[in-house]
C-alpha positions as CSV (number, residue, x, y, z in Angstrom):
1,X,-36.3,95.2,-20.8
2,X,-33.3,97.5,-21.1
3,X,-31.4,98.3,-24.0
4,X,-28.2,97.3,-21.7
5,X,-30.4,93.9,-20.8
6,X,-31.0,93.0,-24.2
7,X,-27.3,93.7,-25.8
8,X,-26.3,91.8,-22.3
9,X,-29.0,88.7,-22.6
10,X,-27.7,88.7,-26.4
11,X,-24.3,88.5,-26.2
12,X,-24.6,85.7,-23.0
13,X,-25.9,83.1,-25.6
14,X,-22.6,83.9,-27.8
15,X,-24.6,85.1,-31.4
16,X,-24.3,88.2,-33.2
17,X,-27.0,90.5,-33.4
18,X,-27.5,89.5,-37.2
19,X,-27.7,85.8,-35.3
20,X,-29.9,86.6,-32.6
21,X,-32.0,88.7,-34.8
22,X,-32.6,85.1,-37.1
23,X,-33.2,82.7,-34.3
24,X,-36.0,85.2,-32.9
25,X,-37.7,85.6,-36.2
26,X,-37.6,81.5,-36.7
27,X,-38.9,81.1,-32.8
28,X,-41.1,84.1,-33.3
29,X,-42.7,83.7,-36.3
30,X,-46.4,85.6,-35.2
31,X,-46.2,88.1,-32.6
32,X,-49.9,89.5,-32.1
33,X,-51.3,87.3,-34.8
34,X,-49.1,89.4,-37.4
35,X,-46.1,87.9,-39.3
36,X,-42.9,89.4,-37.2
37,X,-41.0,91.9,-39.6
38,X,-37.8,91.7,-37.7
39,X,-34.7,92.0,-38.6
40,X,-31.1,92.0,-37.3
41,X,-31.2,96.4,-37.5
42,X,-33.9,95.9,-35.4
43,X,-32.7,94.3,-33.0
44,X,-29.6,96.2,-33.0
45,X,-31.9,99.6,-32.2
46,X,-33.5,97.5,-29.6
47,X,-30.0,97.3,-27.6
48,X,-29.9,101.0,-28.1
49,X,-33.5,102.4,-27.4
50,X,-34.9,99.1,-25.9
51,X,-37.5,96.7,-27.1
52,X,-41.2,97.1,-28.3
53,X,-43.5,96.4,-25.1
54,X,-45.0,93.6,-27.5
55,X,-41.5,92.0,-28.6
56,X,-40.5,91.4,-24.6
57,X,-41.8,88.3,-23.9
58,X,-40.9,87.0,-27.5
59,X,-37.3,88.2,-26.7
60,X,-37.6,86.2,-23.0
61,X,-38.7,83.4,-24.8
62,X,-36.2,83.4,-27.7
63,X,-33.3,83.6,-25.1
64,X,-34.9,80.8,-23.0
65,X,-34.9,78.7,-25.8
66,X,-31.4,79.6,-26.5
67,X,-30.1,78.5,-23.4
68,X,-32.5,75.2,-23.0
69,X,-31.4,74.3,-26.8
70,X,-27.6,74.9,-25.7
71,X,-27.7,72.7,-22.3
72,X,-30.1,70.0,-24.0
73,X,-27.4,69.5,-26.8
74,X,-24.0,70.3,-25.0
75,X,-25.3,66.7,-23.0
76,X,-26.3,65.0,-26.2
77,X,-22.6,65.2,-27.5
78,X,-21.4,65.1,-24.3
79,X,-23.0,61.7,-23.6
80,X,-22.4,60.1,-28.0
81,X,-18.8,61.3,-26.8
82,X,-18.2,58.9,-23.5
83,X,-16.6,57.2,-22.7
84,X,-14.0,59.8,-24.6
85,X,-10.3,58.4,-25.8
86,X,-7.2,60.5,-26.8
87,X,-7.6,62.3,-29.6
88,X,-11.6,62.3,-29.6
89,X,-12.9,65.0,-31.3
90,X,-16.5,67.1,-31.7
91,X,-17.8,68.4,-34.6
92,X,-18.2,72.2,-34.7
93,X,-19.6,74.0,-37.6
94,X,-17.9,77.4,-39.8
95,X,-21.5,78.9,-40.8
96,X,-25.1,78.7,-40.8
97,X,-25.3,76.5,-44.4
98,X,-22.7,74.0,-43.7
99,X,-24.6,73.7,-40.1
100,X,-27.8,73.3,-41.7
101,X,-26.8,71.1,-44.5
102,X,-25.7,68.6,-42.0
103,X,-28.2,68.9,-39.3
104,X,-30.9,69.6,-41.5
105,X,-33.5,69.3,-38.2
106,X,-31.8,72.6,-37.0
107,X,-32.5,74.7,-40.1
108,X,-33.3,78.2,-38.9
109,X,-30.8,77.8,-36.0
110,X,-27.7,79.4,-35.6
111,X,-24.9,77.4,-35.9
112,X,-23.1,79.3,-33.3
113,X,-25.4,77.6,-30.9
114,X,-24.6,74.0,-31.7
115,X,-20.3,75.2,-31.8
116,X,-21.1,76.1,-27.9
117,X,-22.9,73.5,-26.8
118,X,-19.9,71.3,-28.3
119,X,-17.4,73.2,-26.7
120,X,-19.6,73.3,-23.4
121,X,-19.3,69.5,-23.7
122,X,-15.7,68.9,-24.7
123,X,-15.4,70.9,-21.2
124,X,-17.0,68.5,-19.4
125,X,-15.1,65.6,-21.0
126,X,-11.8,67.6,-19.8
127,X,-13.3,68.0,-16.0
128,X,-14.6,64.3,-16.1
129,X,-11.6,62.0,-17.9
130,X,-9.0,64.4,-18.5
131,X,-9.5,63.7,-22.1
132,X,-8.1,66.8,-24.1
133,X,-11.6,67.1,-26.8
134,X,-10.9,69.0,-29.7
135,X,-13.2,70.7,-31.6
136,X,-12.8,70.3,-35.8
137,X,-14.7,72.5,-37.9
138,X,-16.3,71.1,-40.9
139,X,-15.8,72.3,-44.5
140,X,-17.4,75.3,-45.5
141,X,-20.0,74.1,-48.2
142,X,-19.0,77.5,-50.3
């Protein structure tokens, strides 16, 4: 994988390289049967001077399970949203700890992952009914 692949690949699932570089670790958590050691400067180097050979398929399968966690959700709200009315309204999240403290089965995931997948289904309630969805952010916990 490329440097330009990586920094590419990352920035398609909409998190930061701090974000990115969190979500690997959590899906990744033995790579070679050692504990992984990365963090988000790693994976910032990586976009510059390109992955480890033994961190590519790690990264393949972080992004995969990115993308499959963003779809699979985006038509769980989607769905728990239908048949939408005026004024309906998703749930999206300010930060990691407010995420996590109210979707506690998503520690370790980045809460920018569950604010697309809602706006990837308020989308679809807009194509399907015409139904303006708004997105309200939650309370920061701190």
């Amino acid at each position: 994988m490329t440097p330009v692949e990586l920094a590419t690949r990352r920035r398609v699932t909409g998190l930061t390289s701090a974000e990115f570089a969190k979500l690997f670790v959590t899906l990744e958590r033995k790579v070679d049967g050692e504990s992984a050691h990365w963090d988000a400067s790693d994976v910032e180097s990586w976009e510059i001077v390109g992955p480890p050979v033994v961190a590519e398929q790690h990264l393949n399968d972080a992004f995969a399970a990115a993308n499959e966690f963003v779809a699979t959700l985006a038509k769980r709200l989607y769905r728990a949203a239908m048949p939408a009315k005026e004024g309906a309204v998703l749930t999206a999240f300010p930060d990691d700890l407010t995420f996590w403290s109210a979707q506690p089965d998503f520690g370790g995931i980045p809460h920018a992952l569950w604010n697309i997948a809602a706006l990837q289904a308020a989308e679809w309630i807009r194509q399907e009914t015409g139904v303006i969805c708004e997105l309200h952010a939650r309370e920061p916990l701190v």
